[in-house]
C-alpha positions in Angstrom: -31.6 -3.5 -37.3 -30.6 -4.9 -33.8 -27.3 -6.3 -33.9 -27.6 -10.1 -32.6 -25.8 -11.4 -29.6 -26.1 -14.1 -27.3 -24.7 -12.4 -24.4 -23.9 -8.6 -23.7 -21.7 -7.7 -21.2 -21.8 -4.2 -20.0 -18.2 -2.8 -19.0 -14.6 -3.8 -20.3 -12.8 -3.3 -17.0 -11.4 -6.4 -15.3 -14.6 -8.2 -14.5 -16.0 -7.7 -17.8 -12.9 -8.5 -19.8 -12.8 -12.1 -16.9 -16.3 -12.5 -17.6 -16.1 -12.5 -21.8 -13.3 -14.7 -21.7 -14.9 -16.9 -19.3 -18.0 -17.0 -21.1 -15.6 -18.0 -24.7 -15.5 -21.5 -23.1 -18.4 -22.0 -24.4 -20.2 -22.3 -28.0 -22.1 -18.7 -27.6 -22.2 -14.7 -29.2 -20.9 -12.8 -27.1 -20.3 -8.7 -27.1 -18.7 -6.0 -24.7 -19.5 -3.0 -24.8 -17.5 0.1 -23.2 -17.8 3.5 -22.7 -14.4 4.4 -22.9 -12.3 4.0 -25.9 -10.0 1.3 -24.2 -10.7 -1.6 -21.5 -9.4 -0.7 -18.1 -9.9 3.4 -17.9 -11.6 3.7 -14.6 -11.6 1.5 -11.6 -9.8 -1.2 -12.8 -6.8 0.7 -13.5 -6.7 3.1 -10.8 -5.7 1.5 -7.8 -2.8 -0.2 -5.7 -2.2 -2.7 -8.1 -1.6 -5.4 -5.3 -3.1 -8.6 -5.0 -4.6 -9.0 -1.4 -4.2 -12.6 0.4 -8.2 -12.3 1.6 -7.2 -11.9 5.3 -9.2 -8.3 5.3 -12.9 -9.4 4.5 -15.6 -10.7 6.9 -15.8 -14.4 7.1 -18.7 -15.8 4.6 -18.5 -13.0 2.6 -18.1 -13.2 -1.4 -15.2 -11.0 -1.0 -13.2 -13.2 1.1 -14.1 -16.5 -1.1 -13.5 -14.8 -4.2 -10.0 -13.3 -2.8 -8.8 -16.0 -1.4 -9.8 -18.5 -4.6 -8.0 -15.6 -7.2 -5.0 -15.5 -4.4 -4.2 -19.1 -5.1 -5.1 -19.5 -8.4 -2.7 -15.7 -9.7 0.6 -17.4 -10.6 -0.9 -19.5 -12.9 -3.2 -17.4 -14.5 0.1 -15.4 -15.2 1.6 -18.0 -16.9 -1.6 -18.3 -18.2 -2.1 -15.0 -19.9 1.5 -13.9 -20.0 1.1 -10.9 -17.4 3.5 -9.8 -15.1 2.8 -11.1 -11.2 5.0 -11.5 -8.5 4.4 -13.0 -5.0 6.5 -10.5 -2.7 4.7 -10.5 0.4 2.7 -8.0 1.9 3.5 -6.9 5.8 0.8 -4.6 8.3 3.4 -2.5 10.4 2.0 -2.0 14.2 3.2 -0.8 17.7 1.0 -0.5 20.3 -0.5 -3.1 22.2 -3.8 -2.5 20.5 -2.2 -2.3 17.3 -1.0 -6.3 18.2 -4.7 -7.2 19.0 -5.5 -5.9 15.6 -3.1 -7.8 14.0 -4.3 -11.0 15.9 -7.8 -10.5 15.1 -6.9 -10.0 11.5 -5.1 -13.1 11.2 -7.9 -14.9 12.8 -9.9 -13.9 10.3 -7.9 -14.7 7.5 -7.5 -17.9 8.8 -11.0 -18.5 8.9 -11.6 -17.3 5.4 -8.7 -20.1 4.0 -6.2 -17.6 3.3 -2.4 -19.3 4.3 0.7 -18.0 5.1 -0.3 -15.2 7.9 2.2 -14.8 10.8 3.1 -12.1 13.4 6.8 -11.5 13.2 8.6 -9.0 15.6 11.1 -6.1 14.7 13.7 -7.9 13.3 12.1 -10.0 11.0 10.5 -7.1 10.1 13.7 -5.1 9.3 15.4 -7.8 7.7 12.1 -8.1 5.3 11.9 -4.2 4.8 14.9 -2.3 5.9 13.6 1.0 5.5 10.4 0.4 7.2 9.3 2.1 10.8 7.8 -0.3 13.3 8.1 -2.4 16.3 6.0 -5.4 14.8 4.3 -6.6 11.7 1.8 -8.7 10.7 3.6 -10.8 7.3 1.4 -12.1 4.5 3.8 -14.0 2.7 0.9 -14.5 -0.4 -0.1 -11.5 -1.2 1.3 -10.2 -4.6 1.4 -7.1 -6.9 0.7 -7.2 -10.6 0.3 -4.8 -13.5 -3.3 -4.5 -13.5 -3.2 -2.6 -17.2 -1.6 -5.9 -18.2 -3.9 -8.2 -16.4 -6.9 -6.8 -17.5 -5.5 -6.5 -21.4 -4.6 -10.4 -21.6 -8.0 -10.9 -19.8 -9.7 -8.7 -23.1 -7.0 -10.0 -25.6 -7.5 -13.7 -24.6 -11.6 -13.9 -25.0 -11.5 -11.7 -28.1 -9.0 -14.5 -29.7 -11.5 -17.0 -28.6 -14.8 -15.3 -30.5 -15.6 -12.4 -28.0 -16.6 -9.3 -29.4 -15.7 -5.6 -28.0 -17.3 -2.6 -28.8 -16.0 1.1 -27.4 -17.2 4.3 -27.0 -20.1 2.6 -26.5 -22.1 4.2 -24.1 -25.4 2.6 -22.7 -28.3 4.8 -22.6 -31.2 2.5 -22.5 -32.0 -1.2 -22.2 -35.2 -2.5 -23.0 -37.0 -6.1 -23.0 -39.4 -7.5 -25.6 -42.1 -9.6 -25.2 -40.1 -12.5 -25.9 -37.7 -11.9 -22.8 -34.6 -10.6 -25.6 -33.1 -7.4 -24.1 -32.4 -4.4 -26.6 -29.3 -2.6 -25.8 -29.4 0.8 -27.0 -26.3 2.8 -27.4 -26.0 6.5 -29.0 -24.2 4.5 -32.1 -26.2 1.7 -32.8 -29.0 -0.8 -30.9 -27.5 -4.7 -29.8 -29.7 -6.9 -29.2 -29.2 -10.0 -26.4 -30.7 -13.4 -24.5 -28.6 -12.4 -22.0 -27.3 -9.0 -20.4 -24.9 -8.5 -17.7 -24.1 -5.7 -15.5 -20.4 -5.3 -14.9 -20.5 -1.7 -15.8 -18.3 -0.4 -12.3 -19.1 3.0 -11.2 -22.3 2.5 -13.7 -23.4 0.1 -12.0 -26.2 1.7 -10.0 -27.3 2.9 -13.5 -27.7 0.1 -15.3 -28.8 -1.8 -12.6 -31.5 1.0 -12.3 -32.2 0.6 -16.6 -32.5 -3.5 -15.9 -35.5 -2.5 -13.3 -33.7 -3.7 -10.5 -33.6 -0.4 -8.5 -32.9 0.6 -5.0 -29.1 0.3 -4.9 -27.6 3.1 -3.2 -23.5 3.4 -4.6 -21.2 5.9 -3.4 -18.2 6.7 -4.6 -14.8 6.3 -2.3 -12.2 8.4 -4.3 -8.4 7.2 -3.1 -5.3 9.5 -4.4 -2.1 8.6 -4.9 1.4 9.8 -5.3 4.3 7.8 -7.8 7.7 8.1 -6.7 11.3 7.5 -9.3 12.6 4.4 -9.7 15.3 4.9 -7.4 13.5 4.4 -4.8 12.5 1.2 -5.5 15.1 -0.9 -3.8 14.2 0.3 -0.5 10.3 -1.1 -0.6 10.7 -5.3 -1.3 7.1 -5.7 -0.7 4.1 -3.6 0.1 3.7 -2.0 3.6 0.4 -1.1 5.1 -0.4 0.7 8.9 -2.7 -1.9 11.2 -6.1 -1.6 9.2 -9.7 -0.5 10.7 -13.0 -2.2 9.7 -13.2 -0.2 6.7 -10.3 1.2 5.2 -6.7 -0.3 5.0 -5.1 3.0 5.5 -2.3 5.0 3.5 0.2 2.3 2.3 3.7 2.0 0.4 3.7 -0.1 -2.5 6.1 -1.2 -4.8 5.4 -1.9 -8.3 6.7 -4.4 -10.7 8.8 -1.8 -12.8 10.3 -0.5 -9.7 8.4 2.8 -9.0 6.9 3.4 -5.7 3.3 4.5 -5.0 1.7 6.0 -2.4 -1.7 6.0 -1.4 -4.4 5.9 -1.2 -6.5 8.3 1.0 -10.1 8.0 0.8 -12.8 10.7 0.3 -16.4 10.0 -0.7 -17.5 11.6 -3.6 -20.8 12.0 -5.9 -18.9 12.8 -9.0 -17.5 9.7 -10.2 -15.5 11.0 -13.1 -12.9 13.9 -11.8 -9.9 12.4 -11.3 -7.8 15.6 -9.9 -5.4 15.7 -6.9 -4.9 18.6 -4.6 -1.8 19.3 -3.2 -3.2 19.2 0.3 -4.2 15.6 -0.5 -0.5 15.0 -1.8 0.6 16.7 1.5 -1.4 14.2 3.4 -0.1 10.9 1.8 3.3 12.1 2.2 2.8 13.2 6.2 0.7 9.8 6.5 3.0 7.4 4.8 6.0 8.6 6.0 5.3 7.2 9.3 5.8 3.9 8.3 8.4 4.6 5.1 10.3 7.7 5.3 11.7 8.1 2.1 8.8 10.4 0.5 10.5 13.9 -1.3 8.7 15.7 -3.8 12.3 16.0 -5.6 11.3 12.1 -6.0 7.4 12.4 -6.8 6.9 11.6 -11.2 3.4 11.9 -10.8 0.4 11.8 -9.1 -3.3 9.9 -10.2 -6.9 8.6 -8.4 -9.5 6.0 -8.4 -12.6 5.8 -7.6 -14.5 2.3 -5.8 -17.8 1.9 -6.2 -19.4 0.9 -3.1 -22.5 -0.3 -2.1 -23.7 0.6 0.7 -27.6 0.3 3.0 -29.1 2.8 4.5 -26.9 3.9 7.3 -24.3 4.1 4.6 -22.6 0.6 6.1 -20.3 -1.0 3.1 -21.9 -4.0 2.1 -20.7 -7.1 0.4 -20.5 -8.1 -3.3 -24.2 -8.0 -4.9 -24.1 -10.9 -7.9 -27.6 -12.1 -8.7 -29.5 -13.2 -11.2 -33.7 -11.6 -10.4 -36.0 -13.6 -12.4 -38.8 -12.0 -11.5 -37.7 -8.5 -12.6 -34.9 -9.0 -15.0 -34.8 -13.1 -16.2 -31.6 -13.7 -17.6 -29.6 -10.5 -16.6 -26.5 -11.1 -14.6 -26.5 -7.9 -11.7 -23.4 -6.8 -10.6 -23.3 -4.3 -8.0 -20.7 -2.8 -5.7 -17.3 -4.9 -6.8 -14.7 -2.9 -5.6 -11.6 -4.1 -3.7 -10.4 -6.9 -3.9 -11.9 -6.7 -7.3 -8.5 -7.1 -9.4 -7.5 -9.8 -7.6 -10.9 -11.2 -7.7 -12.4 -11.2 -11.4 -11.4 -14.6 -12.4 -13.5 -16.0 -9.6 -15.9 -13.7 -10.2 -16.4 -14.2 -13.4 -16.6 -17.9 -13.0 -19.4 -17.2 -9.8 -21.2 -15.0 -13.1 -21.1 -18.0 -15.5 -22.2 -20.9 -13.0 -25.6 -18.8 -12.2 -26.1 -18.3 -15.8 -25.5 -22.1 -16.5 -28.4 -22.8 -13.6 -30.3 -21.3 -15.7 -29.0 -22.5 -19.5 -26.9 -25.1 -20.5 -24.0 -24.2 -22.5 -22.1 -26.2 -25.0 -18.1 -26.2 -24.8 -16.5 -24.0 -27.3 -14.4 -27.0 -28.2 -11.8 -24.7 -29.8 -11.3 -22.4 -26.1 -7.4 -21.5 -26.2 -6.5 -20.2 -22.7 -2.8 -19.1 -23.6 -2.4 -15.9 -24.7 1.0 -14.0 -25.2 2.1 -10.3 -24.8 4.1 -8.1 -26.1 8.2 -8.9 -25.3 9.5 -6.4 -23.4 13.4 -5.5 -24.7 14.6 -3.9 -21.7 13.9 -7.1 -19.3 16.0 -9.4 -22.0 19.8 -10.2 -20.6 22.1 -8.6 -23.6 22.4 -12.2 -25.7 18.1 -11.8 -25.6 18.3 -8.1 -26.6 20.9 -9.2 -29.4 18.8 -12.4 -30.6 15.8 -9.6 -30.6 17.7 -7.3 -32.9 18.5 -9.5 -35.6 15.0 -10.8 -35.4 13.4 -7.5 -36.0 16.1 -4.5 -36.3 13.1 -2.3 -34.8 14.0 -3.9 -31.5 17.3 -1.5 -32.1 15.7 1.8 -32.2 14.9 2.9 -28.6 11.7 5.3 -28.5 11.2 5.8 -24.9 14.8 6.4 -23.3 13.4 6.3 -19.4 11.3 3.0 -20.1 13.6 1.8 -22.6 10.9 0.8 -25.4 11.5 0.3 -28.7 9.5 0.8 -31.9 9.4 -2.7 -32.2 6.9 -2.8 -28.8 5.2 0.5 -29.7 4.4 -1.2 -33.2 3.1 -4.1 -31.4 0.9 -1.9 -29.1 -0.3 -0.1 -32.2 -1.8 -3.1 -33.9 -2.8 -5.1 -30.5 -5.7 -7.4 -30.9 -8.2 -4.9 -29.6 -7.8 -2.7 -32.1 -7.6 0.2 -30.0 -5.3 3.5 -31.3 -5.9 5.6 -28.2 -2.1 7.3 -27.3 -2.8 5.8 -23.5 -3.2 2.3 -25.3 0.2 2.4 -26.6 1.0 3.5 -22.6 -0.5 0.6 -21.1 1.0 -2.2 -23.3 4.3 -0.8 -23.1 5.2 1.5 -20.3 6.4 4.7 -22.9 5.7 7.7 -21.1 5.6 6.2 -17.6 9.5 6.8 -17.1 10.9 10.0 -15.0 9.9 12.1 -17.7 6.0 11.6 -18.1 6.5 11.8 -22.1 9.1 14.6 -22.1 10.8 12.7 -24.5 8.6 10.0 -26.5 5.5 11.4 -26.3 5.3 13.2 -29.5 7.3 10.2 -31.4 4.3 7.7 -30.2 2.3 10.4 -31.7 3.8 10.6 -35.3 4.1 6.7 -35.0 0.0 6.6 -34.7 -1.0 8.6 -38.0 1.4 7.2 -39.4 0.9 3.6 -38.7 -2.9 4.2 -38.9 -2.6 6.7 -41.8 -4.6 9.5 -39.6 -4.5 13.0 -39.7 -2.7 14.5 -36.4 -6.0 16.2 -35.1 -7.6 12.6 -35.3 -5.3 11.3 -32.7 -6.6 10.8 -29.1 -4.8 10.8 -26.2 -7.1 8.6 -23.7 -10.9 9.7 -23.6 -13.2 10.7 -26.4 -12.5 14.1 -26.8 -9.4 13.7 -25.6 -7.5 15.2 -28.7 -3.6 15.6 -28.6 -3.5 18.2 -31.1 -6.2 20.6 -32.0 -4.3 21.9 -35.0 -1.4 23.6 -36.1 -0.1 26.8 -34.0 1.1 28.3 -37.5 0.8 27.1 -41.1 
């Protein structure tokens, strides 16, 4: 038997984890379903992690007014959903003349999307900003951000499934099918879910499920960006991202701080058919480094923790120009399917507004009643090592598991990897416990913790070693014992 939904969103990266807990504002059923074993394993978490002002994207388009709404609206959310956010300022390093026009036309253009705070400052406003930086001139956006976007799209999940949404993983869609009635049947290799409503936030699937709805014709490529993360120590030297004068299609190799005080650099960009290899070669690592350290010139490999990709899905026609956002509802093809196709950047920083673009077309179409019980505060885990020493204290004789360090890089203690074990998601994946809690993302990848987190897993969950996953299915962490 079909199981019954009112709405079924495909995809639990950021746009479907905005659009679920935008759609628990109302009285309605509602059902992710993800591939993956966790939200946030692809696009949405395989990036820059910084939140763009909206200065980059054409005038009129959806991803200027989505950018530039999301831009506004982050600090709040924060507060909101209890995700780390901070507004650090962004600067686009130039020196030629041509660079200058550039920068002039860019800031036009953000000025005629909405987006505030843009100014051209000369070399010593820039080096008072960014010390360490190489250039003559810079255009400054003092709105643009970074974030955690692990974190951001968690509390997005976390907040609509405490308000009645429903997530399914390792959920893979394999066929979608409509009845006579106009009710879609989703079928998965697990099970059948049945919906009034479907919508297509499925990412790099888009094309594909697009393709199942009947709405075909979407050509996607895939734009695959590496990146390189550099120690901690490093950190004080980059205040704020810095990015090289951009072209009409690609922002370039850029420096980016993080909220935790690595450094990443990245990406390059390569278009690719295979949307799920995530490797990167050294001469791509040699590239970011030669590229980068033009404008920042603090890039060692002494320094480099560890390297990762994305992958964007673009849409593009068919002299393979990059098009805008596709969000539409066809109601002569597929009535009361939401199509998504083609959100890549600014995408983080644009789901919220997204996913309230999603729910207005459906509500053209259906009135919805208020879910009159909608809580839009959620809270995360507590993080010990950002208390001061009377917090950390307070923390301890609260819960003495707050006094038993696991991860000595991060400083995490069993108190947050408990936390992370049971989060609200109900997820047990190894990278889960990552995500929520930064163990295993200090200088030594896991060197030290790894293993613990492990043992902390079966025996939290009461699981067998071999049962434990690291991040993917199939993605076991032990395949059995190497002697009895």
């Amino acid at each position: 038997m079909d199981t019954q939904y009112d709405v079924l969103i495909i995809g639990a990266g950021v746009i479907g984890s905005a659009i679920a807990r935008e759609l628990s504002r109302y009285d309605l059923q509602v059902a992710v379903l993800e591939k993956n074993l966790d939200v946030c394993n692809e696009t949405s978490g395989r990036n820059s992690a910084v939140v763009h002002g909206g200065f980059a994207y054409d005038t009129g388009s959806l991803k200027a007014k989505f950018c530039v709404k999301a831009n506004r609206m982050m600090g709040d959310l924060a507060d909101e959903l209890d995700f780390p956010f901070k507004r650090c300022g962004k600067v686009l390093v130039g020196n030629t003349e041509e660079d200058m026009a550039q920068l002039n036309r860019t800031i036009a253009q953000g000025q005629a999307n909405g987006a505030a705070g843009l100014e051209i400052i000369g070399t010593e406003k820039l080096h008072e900003l960014v010390p360490a930086v190489v250039g003559k001139f810079a255009m400054w956006s003092h709105n643009s951000g970074i974030m955690d976007p692990f974190l951001f799209t968690v509390a997005l999940a976390e907040n609509a499934c405490h308000n009645g949404a429903h997530f399914f993983f390792n959920r893979n869609v394999t066929g979608i099918f409509r009845d006579a009635a106009d009710r879609y049947h989703v079928q998965t290799a697990r099970e059948v879910f049945s919906s009034r409503w479907v919508i297509n936030a499925a990412g790099l699937g888009c094309k594909e499920i697009s393709d199942m709805l009947g709405i075909t014709g979407y050509r996607v490529i895939g734009s695959k960006g590496d990146y390189i993360i550099l120690d901690k120590k490093l950190g004080a030297l980059l205040p704020m991202p810095v990015y090289p004068v951009p072209s009409n299609t690609y922002m370039g190799v850029h420096v980016t701080n993080t909220l935790d005080g690595n450094v990443t650099v990245g990406p390059n960009a390569e278009t690719v058919t295979d949307f799920s290899y995530y490797g990167v070669p050294q001469g791509n690592m040699d590239f970011l480094k030669e590229s980068a350290s033009r404008l920042w010139p603090h890039i060692e490999k002494k320094d480099q923790i560890r390297n990762f990709s994305g992958i964007l899905p673009k849409w593009v026609d068919e002299n393979g120009t990059i098009q805008d956002y596709k969000i539409e509802i066809r109601d002569d093809v597929a009535p009361h399917a939401v199509n998504l196709v083609g959100i890549e950047s600014p995408g983080l920083t644009s789901a919220v507004p997204i996913a309230a673009y999603v729910v207005e077309l459906m509500r053209e179409r259906e009135a919805f009643r208020p879910n009159t019980s909608f809580d839009p505060v959620r809270k995360g885990i507590r993080r010990f090592a950002d208390r001061t020493p009377a917090e950390q204290d307070a923390l301890i004789r609260e819960n003495p598991d707050y006094g038993e360090i696991i991860c000595r890089c991060e400083k995490v203690t069993k108190a947050e990897i408990l936390q992370a074990i049971h989060n609200p998601l109900d997820i047990h994946t190894m990278t889960a416990v990552k995500y929520r809690t930064r163990c295993m993302m200090g200088r030594c990848q896991g060197g030290y913790c790894q293993m613990r987190v492990e043992q902390m897993l079966e025996q939290e969950l009461g699981r067998p070693a071999a049962d434990i996953r690291y991040c993917r299915p199939g993605s076991w962490v032990l395949a059995g014992k190497v002697r009895e």
